[in-house]
C-alpha positions as a printed NumPy array, in Angstrom:
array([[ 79.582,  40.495, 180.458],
       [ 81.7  ,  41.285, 183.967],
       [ 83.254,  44.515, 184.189],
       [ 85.618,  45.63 , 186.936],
       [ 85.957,  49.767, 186.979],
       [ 88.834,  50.952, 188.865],
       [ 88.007,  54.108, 190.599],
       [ 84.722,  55.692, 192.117],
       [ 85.412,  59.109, 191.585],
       [ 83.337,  61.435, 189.011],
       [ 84.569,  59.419, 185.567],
       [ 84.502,  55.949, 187.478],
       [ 81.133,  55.902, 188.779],
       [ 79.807,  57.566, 185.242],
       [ 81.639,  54.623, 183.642],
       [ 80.052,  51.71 , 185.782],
       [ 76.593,  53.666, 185.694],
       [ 77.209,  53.486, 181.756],
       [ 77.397,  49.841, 181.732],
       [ 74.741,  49.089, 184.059],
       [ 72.419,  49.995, 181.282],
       [ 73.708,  47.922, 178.724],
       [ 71.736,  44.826, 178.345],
       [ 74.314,  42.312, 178.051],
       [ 76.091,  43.587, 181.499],
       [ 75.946,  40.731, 184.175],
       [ 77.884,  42.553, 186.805],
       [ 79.826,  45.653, 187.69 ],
       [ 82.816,  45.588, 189.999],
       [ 83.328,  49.696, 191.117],
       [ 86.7  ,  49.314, 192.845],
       [ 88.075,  51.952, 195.772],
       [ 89.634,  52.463, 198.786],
       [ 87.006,  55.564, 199.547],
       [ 83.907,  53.896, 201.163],
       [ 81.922,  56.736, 200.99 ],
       [ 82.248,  57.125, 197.326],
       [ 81.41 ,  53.646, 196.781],
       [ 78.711,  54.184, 199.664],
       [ 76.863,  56.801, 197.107],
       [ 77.204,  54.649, 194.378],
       [ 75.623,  51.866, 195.818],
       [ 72.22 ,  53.724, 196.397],
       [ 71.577,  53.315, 192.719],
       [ 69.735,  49.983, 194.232],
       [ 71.031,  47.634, 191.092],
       [ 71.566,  44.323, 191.567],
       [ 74.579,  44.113, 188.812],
       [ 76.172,  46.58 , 190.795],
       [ 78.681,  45.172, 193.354],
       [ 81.342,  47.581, 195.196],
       [ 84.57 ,  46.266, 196.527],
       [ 87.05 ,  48.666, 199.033],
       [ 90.456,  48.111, 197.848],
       [ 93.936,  50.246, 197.439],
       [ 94.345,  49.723, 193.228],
       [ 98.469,  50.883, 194.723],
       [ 98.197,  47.162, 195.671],
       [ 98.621,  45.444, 192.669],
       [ 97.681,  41.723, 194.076],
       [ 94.217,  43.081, 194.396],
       [ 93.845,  44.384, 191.298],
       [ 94.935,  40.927, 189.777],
       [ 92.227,  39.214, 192.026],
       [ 89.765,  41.238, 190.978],
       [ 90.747,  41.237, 187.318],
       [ 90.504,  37.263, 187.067],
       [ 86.632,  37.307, 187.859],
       [ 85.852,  39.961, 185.102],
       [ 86.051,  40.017, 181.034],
       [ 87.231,  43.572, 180.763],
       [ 88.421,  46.575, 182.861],
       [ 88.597,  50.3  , 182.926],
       [ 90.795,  52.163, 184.698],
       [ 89.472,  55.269, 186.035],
       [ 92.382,  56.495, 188.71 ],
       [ 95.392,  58.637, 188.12 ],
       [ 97.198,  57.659, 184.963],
       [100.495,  56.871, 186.738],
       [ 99.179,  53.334, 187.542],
       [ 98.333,  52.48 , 184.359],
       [101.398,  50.885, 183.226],
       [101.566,  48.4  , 186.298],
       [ 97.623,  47.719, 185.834],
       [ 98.394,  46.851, 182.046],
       [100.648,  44.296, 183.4  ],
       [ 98.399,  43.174, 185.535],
       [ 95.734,  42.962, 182.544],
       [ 98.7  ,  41.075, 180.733],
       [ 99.117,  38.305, 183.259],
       [ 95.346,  37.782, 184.354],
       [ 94.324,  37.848, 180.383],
       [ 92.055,  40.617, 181.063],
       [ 90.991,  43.001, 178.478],
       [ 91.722,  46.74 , 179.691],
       [ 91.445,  50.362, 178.755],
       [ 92.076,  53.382, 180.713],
       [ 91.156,  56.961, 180.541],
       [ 95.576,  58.048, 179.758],
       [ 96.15 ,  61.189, 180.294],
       [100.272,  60.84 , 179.97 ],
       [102.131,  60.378, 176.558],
       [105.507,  59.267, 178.714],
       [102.963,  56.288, 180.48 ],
       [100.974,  55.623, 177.023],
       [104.603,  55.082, 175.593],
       [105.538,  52.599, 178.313],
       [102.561,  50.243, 177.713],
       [103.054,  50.247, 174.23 ],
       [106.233,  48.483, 174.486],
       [104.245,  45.535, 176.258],
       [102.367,  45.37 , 172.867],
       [103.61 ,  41.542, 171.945],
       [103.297,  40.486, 175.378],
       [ 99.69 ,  41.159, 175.31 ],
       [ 99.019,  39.877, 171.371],
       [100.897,  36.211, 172.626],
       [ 97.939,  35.931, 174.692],
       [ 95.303,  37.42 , 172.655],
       [ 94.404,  40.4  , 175.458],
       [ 93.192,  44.059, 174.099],
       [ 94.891,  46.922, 176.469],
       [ 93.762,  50.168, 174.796],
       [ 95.331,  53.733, 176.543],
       [ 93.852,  56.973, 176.57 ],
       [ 90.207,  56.251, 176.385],
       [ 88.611,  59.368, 177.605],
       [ 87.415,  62.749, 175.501],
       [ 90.838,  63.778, 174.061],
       [ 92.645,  61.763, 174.096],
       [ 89.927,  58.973, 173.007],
       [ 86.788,  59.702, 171.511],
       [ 87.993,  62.701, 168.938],
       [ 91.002,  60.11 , 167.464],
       [ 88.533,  57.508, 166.641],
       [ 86.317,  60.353, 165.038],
       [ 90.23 ,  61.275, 163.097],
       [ 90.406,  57.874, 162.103],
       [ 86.93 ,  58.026, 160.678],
       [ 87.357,  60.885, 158.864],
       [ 90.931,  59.832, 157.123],
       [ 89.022,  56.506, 156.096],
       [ 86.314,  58.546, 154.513],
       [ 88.16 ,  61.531, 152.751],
       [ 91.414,  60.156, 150.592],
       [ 92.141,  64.001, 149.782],
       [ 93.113,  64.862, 154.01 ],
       [ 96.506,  66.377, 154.364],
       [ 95.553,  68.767, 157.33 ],
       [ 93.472,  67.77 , 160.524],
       [ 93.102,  70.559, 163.842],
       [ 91.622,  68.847, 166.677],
       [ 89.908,  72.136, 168.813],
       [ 87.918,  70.792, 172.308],
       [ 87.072,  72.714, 175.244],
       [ 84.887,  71.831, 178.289],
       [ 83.317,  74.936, 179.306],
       [ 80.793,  76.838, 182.07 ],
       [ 77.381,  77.597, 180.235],
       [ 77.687,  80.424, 182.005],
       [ 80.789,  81.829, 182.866],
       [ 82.371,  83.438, 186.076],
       [ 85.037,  84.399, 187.729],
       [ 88.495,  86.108, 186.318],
       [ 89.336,  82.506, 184.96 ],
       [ 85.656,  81.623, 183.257],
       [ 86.423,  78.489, 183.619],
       [ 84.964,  75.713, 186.455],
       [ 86.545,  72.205, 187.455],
       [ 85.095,  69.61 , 185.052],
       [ 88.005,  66.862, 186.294],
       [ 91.316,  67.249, 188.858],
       [ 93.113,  70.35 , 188.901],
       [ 96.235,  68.626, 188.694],
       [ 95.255,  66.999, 185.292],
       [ 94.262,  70.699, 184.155],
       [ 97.908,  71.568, 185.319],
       [ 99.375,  68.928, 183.357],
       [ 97.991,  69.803, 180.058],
       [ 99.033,  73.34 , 180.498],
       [102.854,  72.473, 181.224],
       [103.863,  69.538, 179.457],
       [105.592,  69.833, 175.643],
       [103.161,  69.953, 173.115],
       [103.697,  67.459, 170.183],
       [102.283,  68.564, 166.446],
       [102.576,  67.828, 163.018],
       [103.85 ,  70.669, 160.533],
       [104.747,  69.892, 157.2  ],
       [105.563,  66.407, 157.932],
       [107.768,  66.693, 160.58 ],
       [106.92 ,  66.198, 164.488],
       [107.782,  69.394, 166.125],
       [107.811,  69.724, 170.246],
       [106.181,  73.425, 170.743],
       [105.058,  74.826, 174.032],
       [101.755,  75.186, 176.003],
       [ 99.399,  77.994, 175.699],
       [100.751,  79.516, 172.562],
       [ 99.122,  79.929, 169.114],
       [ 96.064,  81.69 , 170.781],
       [ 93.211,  81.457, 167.922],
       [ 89.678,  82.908, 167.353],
       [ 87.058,  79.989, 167.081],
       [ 83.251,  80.023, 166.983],
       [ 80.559,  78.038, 168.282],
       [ 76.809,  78.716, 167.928],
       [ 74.928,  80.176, 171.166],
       [ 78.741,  80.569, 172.558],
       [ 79.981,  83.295, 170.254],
       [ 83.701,  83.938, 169.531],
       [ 85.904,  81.846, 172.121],
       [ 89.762,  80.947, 172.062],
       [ 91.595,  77.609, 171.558],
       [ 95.899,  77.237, 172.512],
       [ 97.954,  74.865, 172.336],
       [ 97.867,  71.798, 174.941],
       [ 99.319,  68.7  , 175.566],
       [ 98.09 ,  65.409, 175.278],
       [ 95.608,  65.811, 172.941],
       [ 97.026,  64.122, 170.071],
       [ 98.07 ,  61.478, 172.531],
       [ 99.311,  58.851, 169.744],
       [ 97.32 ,  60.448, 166.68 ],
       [101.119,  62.01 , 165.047],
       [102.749,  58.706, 165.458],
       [100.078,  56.747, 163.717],
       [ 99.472,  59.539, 161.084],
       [103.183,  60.958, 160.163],
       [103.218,  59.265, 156.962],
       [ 99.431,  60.239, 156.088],
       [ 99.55 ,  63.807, 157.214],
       [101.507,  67.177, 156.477],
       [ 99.868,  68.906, 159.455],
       [ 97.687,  67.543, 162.506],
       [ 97.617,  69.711, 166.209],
       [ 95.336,  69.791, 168.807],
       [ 94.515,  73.036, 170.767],
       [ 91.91 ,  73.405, 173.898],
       [ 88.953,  75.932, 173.451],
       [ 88.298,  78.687, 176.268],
       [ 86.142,  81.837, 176.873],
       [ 88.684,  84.492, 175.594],
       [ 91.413,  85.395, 178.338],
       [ 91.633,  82.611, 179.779],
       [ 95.216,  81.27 , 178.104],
       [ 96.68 ,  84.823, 179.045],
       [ 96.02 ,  84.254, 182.626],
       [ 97.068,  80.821, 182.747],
       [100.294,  81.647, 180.811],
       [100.959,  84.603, 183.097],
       [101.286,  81.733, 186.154],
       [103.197,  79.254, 183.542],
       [105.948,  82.107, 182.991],
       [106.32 ,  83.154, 186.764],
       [107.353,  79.608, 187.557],
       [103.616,  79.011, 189.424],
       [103.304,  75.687, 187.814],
       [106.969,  74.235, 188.425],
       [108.74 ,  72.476, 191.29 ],
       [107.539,  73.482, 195.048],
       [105.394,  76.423, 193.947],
       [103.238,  73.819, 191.298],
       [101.028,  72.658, 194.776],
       [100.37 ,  76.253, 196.205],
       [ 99.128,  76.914, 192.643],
       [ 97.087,  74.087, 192.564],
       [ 95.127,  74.796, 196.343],
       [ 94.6  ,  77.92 , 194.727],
       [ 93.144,  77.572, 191.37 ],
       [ 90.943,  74.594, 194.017],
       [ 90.117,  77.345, 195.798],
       [ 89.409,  80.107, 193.081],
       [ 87.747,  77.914, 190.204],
       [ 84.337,  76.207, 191.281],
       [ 83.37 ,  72.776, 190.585],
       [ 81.461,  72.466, 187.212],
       [ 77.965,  71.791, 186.953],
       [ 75.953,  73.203, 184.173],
       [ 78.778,  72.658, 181.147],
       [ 79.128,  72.296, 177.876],
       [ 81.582,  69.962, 176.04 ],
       [ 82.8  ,  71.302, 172.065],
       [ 84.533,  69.363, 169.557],
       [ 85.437,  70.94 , 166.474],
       [ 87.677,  68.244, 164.076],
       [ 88.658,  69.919, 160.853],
       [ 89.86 ,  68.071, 157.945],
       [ 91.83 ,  70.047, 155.227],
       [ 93.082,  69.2  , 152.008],
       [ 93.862,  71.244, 148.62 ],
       [ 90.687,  73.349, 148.559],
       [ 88.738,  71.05 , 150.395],
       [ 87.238,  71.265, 153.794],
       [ 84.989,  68.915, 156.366],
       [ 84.083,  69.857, 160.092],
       [ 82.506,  67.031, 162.81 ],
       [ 81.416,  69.528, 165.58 ],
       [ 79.777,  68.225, 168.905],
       [ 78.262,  70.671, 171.027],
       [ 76.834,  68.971, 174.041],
       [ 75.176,  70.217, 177.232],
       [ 75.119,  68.951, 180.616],
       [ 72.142,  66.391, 181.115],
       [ 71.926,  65.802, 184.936],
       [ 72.959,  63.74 , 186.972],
       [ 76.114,  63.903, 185.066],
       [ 78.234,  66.992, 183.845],
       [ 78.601,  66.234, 180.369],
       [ 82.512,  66.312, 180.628],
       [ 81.553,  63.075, 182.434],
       [ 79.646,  61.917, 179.674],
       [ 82.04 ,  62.736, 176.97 ],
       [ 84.822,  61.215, 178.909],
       [ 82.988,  58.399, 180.833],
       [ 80.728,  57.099, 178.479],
       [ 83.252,  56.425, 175.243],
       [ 85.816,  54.638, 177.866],
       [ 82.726,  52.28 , 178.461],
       [ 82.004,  51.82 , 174.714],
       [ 85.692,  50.753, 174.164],
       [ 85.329,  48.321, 177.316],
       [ 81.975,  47.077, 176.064],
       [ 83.761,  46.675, 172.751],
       [ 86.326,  44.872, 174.007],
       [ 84.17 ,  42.191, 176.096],
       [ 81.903,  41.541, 173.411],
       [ 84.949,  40.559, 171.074],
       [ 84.272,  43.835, 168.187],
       [ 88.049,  44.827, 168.962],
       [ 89.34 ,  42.274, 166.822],
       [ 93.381,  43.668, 167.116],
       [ 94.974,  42.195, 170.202],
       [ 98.365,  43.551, 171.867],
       [ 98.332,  47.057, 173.417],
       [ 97.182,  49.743, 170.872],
       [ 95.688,  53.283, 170.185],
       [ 92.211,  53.612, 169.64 ],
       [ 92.933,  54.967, 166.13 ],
       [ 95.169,  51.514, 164.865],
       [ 91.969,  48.989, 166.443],
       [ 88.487,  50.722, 167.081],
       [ 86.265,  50.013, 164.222],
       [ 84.551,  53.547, 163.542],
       [ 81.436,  52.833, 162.578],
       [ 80.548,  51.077, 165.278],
       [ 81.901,  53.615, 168.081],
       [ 80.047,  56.181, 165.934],
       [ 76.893,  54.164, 166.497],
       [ 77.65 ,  53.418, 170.184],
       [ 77.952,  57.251, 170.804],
       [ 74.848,  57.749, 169.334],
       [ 72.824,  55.765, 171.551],
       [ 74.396,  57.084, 174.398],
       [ 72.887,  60.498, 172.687],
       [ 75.725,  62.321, 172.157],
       [ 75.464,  64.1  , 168.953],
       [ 77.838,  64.711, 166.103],
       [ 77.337,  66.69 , 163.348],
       [ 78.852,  66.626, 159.707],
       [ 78.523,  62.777, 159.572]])
């Protein structure tokens, strides 16, 4: 199998490392314009790696590069992701993408027939969550007929916390930003409501953590309400923290820090102020809820190096879905959510050898 992985920054080059173990990989195409990203890349000494500079703005490229490889992963910013699904469209490439942008996912979902005519698998929001925790809903609403209720809680965290924000940089700052601004979509009693960011503060616990927090979010859900509005009375999605960490953030959120000319000044300084993540931990905590019933799934996994394991929770389930996709197991073409055409049980088993744990299986 030929991949081509669009992006060499932290998820890309966890990605394309990913697939270079995988047996049945021929080659790896890591695609960027930054040579000395694909420079460090490259020392990994393995002949199925190949690096290529190239702007991924320059869409000609892209479709070059596409039409040598079975499937591709996009691993950039998420607003090139609809013209890269076009792209996938026309070259009859199989694609999937790490999202990150309901307003984008919503756009490439229109090109759904366009893609099935031609028997191609484009697959959005691939990453942690969105990604790996809707395939792990979609598991749990196959198993448990009584669901009526499902909270989605995931946090990537410092093992050991510092600073005023006790929080460090697992991905971009501006993709932090974005989940704490944009309109949060949930389920409540049936109906989709639009509610705002870092509200709803909660209590949660985690083993060897203690007591944390989890608020509300966007993105989480991605296209989880759509799909399940008819199943569910209730589904939201909050993000865990060490406690205070939503009250700060809201502070800036209310003063106007995150909006218009002020949202970049913000941004160099929460660079500045939050270090880049190292030793973390990644939680997942899906609840199912139903009458008097209850079932938790509940991932608790630690860095290993070289990678953060933010990397490997985000990086490593985009590859399974592109590895899924090559190898033919995605058997629903057109451009869909991970939920409507990942089989579970074998993204379940995937994960596992990749050694990320979930309990309550």
């Amino acid at each position: 199998m030929k991949y081509c992985v669009l992006g060499a920054g932290l998820m890309g080059k966890a990605v394309a490392y990913n697939l270079l173990q995988q047996d049945d990989t021929t080659q790896v195409i890591l695609v960027d314009s930054n040579t000395e990203a694909l420079q460090a890349m490259s020392l990994q000494n393995n002949n199925k790696l190949c690096t290529k500079i190239a702007d991924v703005k320059d869409l000609i490229q892209v479709e070059e590069i596409f039409k040598d490889v079975d499937a591709a992963i996009a691993a950039v910013h998420y607003k090139f992701n609809e013209d890269f699904t076009r792209a996938a469209i026309k070259t009859k490439t199989h694609l999937c993408d790490l999202g990150g942008n309901n307003d984008v996912v919503d756009a490439q979902l229109k090109m759904n027939k366009e893609a099935e005519a031609i028997g191609v698998s484009v697959i959005p929001d691939c990453g942690l969550a969105p990604g790996m925790v809707s395939v792990l809903v979609k598991w749990g609403l196959e198993k448990f007929s009584w669901v009526d209720t499902v909270k989605i809680r995931v946090g990537g965290l410092p093992q050991n916390p510092k600073g005023i924000f006790k929080y460090e940089r697992l991905f971009s700052i501006e993709g932090l930003i974005n989940e704490y601004v944009e309109p949060v979509r949930v389920l409540r009693n049936g109906k989709i409501e639009i509610i705002e960011p870092l509200v709803e503060i909660e209590e949660i616990e985690f083993p060897e953590l203690g007591k944390l927090e989890a608020f509300t979010t966007s993105g989480g859900v991605s296209t989880l309400i759509e799909t399940y509005k008819n199943r569910l009375k209730n589904l939201d999605y909050k993000t865990i923290r060490y406690s205070g960490h939503c009250k700060l953030m809201r502070e800036m959120y209310e003063s106007g820090g995150f909006s218009g000319e002020k949202r970049k000044s913000t941004a160099e300084y929460l660079e500045k102020t939050i270090p880049l993540g190292k030793e973390d931990v990644t939680l997942v905590k899906i609840i199912f809820e139903g009458g008097s019933k209850k079932h938790e799934l509940i991932i608790i996994d630690k860095a290993k190096p070289p990678f953060t394991s933010m990397m490997r929770m985000t990086a490593f389930p985009a590859a399974i879905i592109s590895q899924m996709q090559a190898k033919g197991q995605i058997k629903i073409k057109g451009v869909h959510p991970q939920e409507r055409c990942v089989p579970s049980e074998i993204f379940i088993s995937e994960l596992n050898k990749r050694k990320i744990v979930i309990n309550g299986l």
